[in-house]
C-alpha positions in Angstrom: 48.2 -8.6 -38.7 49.8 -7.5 -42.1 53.2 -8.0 -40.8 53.5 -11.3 -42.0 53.4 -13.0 -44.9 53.0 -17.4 -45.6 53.6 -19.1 -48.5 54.2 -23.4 -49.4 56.9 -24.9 -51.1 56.1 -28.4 -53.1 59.8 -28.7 -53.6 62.7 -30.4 -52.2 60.0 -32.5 -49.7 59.2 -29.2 -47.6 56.0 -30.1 -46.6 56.1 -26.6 -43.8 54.0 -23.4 -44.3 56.4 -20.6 -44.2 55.8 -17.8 -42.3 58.0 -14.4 -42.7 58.0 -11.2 -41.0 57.7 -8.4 -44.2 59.3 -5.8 -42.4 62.9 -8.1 -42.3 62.3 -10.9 -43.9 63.3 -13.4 -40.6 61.3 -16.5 -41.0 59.5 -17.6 -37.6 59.5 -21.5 -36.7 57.6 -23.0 -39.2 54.4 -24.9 -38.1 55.3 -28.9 -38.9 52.4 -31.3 -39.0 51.7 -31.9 -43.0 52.7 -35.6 -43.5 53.2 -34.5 -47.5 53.6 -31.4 -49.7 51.8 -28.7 -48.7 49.2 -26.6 -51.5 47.8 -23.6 -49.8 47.9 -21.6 -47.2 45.6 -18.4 -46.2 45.8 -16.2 -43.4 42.5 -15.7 -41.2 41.5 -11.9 -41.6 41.6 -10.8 -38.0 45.6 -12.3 -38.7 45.2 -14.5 -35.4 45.9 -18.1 -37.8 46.9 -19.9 -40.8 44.9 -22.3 -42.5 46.5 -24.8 -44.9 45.9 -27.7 -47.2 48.1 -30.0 -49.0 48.2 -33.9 -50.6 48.3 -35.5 -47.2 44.3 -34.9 -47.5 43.7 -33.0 -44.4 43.1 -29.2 -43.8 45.0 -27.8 -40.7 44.4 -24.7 -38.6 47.2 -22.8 -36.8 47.7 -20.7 -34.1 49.9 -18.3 -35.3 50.6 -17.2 -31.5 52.1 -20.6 -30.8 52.4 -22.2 -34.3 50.9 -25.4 -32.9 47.9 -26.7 -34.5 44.7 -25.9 -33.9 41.7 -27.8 -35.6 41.8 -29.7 -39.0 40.0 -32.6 -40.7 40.4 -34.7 -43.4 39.0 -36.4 -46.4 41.0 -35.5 -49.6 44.0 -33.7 -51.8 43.1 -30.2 -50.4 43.7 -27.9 -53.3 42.0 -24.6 -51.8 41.3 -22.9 -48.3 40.3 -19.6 -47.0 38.4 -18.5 -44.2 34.9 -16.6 -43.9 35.3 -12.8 -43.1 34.8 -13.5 -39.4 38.0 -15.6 -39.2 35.6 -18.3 -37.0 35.4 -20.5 -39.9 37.7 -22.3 -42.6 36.3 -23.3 -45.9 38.3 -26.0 -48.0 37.7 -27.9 -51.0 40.0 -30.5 -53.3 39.2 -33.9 -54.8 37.1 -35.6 -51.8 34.3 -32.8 -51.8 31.6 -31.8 -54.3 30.3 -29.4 -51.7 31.7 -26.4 -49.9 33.1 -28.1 -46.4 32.8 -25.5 -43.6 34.9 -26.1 -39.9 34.8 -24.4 -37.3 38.1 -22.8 -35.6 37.5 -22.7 -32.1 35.6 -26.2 -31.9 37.1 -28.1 -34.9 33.7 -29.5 -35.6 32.0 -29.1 -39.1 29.7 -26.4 -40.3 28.8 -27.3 -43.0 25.3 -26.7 -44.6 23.3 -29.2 -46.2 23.5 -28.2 -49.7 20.5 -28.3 -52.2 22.9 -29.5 -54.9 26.6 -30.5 -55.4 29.0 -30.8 -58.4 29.7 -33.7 -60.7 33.0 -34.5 -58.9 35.6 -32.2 -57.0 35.4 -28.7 -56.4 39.2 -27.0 -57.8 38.7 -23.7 -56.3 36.5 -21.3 -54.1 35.6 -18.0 -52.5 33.5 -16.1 -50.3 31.9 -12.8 -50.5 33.4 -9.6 -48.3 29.8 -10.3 -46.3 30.5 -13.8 -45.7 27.2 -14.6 -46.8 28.0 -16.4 -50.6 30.5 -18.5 -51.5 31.3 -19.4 -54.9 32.9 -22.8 -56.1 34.3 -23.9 -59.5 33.8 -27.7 -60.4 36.9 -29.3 -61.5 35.0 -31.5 -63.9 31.9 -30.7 -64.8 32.8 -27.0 -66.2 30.6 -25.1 -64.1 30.2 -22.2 -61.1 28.2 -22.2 -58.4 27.1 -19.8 -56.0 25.7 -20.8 -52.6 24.0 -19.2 -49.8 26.3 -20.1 -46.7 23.3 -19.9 -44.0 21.6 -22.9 -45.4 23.5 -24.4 -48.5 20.8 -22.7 -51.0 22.4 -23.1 -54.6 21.4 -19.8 -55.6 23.1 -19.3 -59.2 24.7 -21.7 -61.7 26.9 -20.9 -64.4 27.7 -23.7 -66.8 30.9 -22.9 -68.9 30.4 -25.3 -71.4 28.3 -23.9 -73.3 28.6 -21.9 -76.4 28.1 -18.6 -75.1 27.2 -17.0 -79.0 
């Protein structure tokens, strides 16, 4: 909606998303359902929910109408989320996944592709094309970048970082 703005706190043991108002600042009733300190947060782009992620090793998916949860799932320290630019569908990553985990908003079920490859361990970070179409995920230990086409899980480019690139 662009009139609100959500951040995390890892300190103090406020394991809340935060949601503010930009105009005054006035916080709204924080949606409470992380059992432990909460990493990221993203706002869906139609501005209707609030994905977030956190050591408690689930994803969650709120209503930002009724702050009440959702979807979620979990698996794994989430250390990223975002949603697709149709604001139907969550991405996630962290230390459980070596693929890109898709779920779906309005069913909570997964959507995920089956991917032609994966990473050598836990995807630290990702995003997704203005089109929705590519996402792109960075391996948190084996030093590369991947690119993947989100209709069928296609790894369509590779970039390893580890190599010398003169």
């Amino acid at each position: 909606k662009g009139d609100r703005v959500a951040f995390t706190s890892n300190g103090n043991n406020d394991w809340n998303i935060h949601i503010h108002e930009v105009e005054t600042g006035k916080e709204f009733r924080p949606p409470v359902g992380h059992l432990n300190a909460v990493g990221c947060v993203s706002f869906a782009p139609d501005g209707r929910n609030v994905a977030s992620g956190g050591t408690d090793a689930a994803v969650r998916v709120w209503s930002l109408d009724s702050l009440s949860q959702r979807c979620g799932a979990v698996g794994g320290a989430v250390w990223d989320v975002g949603f697709l630019p149709d604001a139907k569908t969550v991405y996630y990553c962290g230390s459980a996944w070596a693929t890109l985990p898709l779920l779906d908003v309005e069913s909570g079920k997964a959507r995920t592709p089956a991917y032609s490859a994966q990473h050598n361990g836990a995807i630290l970070s990702a995003a997704v094309t203005r089109d929705g179409r590519f996402a792109l995920t960075g391996g948190n230990q084996d030093g590369t970048v991947r690119m993947w086409r989100l209709s069928d899980g296609r790894q369509v480019r590779y970039f390893d970082l580890r190599k010398d690139p003169s």
